[in-house]
N, C-alpha and C positions, 0 to 999 in steps of 0.2 A: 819185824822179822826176828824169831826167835835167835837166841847164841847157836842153840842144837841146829835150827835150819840153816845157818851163814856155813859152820862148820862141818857140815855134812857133805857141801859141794865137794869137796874134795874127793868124793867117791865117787863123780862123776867122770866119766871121760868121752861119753862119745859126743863133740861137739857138733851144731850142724854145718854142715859144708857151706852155707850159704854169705856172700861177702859180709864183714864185722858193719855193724848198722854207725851210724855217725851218732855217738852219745854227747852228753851232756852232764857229766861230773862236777867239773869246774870249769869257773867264769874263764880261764886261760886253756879252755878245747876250742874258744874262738879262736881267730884271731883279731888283732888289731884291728885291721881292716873289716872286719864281720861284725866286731863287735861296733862300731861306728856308725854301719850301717844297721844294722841288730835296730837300735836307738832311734836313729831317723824313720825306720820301720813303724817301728812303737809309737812313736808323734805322729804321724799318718795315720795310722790305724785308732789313734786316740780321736784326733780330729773328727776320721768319720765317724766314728763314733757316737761323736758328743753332736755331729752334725743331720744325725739319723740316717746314714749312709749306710746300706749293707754292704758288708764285706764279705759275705760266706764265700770265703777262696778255700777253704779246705773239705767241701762237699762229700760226705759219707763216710767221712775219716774217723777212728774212735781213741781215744785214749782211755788206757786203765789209772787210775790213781789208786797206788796202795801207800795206806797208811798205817806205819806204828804208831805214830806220835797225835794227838789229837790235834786239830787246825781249826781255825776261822777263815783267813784271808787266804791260804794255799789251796784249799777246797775249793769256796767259793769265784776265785779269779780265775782256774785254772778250767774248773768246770764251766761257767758263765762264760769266760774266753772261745771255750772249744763250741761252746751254743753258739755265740756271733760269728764265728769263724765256718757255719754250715757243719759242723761235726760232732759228735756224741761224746762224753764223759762218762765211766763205770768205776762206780767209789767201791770200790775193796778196804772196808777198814779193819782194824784189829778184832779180831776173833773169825771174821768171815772168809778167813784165807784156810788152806791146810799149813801153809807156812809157819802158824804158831804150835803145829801138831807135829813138827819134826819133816814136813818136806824138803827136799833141799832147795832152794835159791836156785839154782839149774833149772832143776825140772821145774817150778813155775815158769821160770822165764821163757823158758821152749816154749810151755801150752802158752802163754798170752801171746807170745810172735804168733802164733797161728791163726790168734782171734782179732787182736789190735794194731792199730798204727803207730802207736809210742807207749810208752810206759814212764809216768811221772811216779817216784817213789819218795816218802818221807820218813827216815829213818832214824835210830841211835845210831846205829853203828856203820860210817861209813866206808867200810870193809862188806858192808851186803849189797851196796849198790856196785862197789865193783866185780864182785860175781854174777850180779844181774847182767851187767852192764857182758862180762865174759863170754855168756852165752844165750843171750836175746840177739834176736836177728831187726829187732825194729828200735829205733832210738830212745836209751833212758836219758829219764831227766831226773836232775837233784832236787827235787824239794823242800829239801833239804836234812845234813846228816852231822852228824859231830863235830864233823873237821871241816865244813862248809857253807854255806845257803846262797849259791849263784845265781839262783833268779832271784833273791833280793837285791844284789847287785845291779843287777839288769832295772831295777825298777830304780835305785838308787841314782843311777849312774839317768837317767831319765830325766830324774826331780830335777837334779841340776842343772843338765843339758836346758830344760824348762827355763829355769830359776835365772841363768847367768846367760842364756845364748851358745853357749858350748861351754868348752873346757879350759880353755887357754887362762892363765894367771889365776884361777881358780884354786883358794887354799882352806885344804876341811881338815879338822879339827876332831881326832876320835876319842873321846872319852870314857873309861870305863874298861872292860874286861875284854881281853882280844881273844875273843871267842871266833867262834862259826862263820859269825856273819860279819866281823873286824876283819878277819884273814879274809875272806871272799872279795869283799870291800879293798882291801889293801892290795890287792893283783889288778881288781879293776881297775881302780885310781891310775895304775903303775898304767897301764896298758889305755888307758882315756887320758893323762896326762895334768891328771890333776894331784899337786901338790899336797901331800898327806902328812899330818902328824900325829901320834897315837900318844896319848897318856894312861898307862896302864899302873896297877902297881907293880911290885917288884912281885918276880913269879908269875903274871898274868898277863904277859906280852905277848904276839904271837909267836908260832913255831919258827925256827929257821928256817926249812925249807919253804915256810911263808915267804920268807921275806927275801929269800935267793929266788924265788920265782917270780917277786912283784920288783926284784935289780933286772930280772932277765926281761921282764916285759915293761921296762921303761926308767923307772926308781924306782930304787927303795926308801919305804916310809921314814921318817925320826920316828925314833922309840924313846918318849921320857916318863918321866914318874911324877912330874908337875904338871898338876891338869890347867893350872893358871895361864903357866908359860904357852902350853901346846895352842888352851884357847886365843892369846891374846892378835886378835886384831886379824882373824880369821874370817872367812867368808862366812863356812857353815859350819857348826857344829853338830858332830852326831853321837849317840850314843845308844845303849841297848840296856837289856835288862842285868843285872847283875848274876841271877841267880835260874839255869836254864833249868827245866824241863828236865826232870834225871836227878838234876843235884840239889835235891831239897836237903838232902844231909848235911850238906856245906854250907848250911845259908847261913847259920848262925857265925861261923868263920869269917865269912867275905862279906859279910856285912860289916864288921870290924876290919876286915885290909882295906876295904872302900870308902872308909870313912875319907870325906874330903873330897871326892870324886862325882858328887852330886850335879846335874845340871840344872842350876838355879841361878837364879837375879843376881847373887854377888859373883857367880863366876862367870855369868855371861858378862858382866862388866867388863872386863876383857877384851871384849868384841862386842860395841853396842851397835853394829851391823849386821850382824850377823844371825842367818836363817839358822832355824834348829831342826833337825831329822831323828827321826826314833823310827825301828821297825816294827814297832808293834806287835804282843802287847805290851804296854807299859807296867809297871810296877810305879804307880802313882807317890812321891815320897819316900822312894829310895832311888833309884838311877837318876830320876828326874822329878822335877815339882808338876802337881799339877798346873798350876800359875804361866807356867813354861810353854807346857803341851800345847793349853789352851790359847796363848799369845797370839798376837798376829803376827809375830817371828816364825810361829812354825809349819812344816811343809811339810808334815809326819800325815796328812789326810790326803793332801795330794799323793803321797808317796805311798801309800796301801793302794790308792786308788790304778798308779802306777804300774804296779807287780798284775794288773792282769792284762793290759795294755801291751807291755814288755814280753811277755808271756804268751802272746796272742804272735806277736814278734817272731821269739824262740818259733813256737809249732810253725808256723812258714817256712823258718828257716831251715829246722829238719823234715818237713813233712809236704814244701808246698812243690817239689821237682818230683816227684813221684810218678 
């Protein structure tokens, strides 16, 4: 979504009358209780799944997915999801919107309430989904935006449940830059009850209102600057790419603050227990070794494989009381 169509909204005002639809911004619009169950959802719905079981519970249902940002696995899980679930998928990607021609965020979201059952968006800026999210009358979902990626969480938060049998004494291990999908992760943690430590560098921590909203929903993370320390003797270790989508400018930068913060053999030493998680995609040789990825420590295939399962989840839970 263009800057000119997020900041256009603003000249809109006639809102429609009809009740605010239940979105999906951040992992913390569950709650607790939802999200728990969210999970257990996900595991059933995996099982049948994998057991050749139909599930088509959301029969004639459609969702739009628009995308700014290019995808593999938000695409694909989300659309493939909405197939198994009995419902339809329509890819809106970048250029095939008017949204990059100066409409406003309002006015799409009106016309898609009229045509759809939810609206999954993938953003830059996520300051457009919540104008989407202002005047759509059917439930957005984050597929994620700057400041977030909540159904990676949801598939995250999955792996493990998977991995350990739940949550209880569960200690993960974040390494690398507290981006999007750190903060998302560090509320869910908070609110699943899984003990969190983050090793970020100095400057690349998450936000505060991160981390006063992952105290409100249960604790908050340690924040240190030794990726050793955070790893040692940890369940799981996670980590993401250093260098997003956007900030190729930077890379040559934060490839120098990151020195050290690599997930490889001497720092998994640390933790010679311990599963490894990436959200993919990888940057093979900088965040992470290949050696690593490929290990049978890691849960980074289950855990793509997760996000549509979870996701399958999510649409019931806004879509299946209708």
């Amino acid at each position: 979504m263009s800057k000119h169509a997020t900041e256009s909204t603003t000249d809109v005002t006639d809102h429609n009358t009809e009740p605010p639809a239940n979105h999906f911004l951040q992992i913390d619009d569950l709650s607790a209780d939802e999200l728990a169950e969210l999970v257990s959802t996900a595991a059933e719905l995996k099982r049948a799944h994998h057991a050749g079981e139909s599930h088509a519970v959301l029969p004639n249902q459609s969702l739009a997915m628009l995308f700014e940002k290019p995808s593999t696995r938000t695409r694909v899980s989300f659309e493939t999801g909405m197939t198994q679930l009995g419902g339809h998928a329509v890819y809106l990607g970048p250029d095939t919107t008017h949204l990059d021609h100066g409409e406003p965020v309002a006015d799409t979201a009106r016309a898609l309430s009229r045509y759809v059952d939810a609206v999954m968006a993938r953003v830059f800026d996520h300051g457009a989904l919540e104008a989407m999210a202002e005047y759509a009358t059917v439930p957005v979902i984050n597929g994620l935006s700057d400041a977030a990626h909540p159904c990676q969480t949801l598939a995250d938060l999955l792996t493990v449940y998977e991995q350990f049998g739940g949550f209880e004494d569960v200690t993960v291990a974040w390494v690398g830059d507290g981006n999007n999908v750190g903060q998302s992760f560090a509320v869910g943690a908070a609110m699943a009850g899984v003990d969190l430590t983050m090793a970020t560098p100095e400057g690349y921590g998450p936000d505060e209102d991160v981390l006063a909203r992952a105290d409100a929903s249960g604790q908050v993370p340690e924040v240190v600057h030794d990726p050793e320390a955070a790893v040692e003797g940890a369940d799981v270790v996670y980590t993401d790419v250093w260098v997003s989508m956007g900030q190729e400018d930077e890379r040559e930068a934060k490839l120098d603050d990151f020195a050290g913060f690599q997930v490889n053999d001497d720092l998994l030493a640390a933790a010679p227990e311990a599963s490894v998680m990436h959200c993919l995609p990888a940057h093979r040789g900088e965040e992470i070794t290949g050696d690593v990825l490929e290990s049978d420590r890691s849960m980074v295939w289950e855990q793509a494989e997760n996000r549509m399962h979870t996701q399958k989840a999510l649409l019931t839970h806004l879509l299946g009381e209708k």
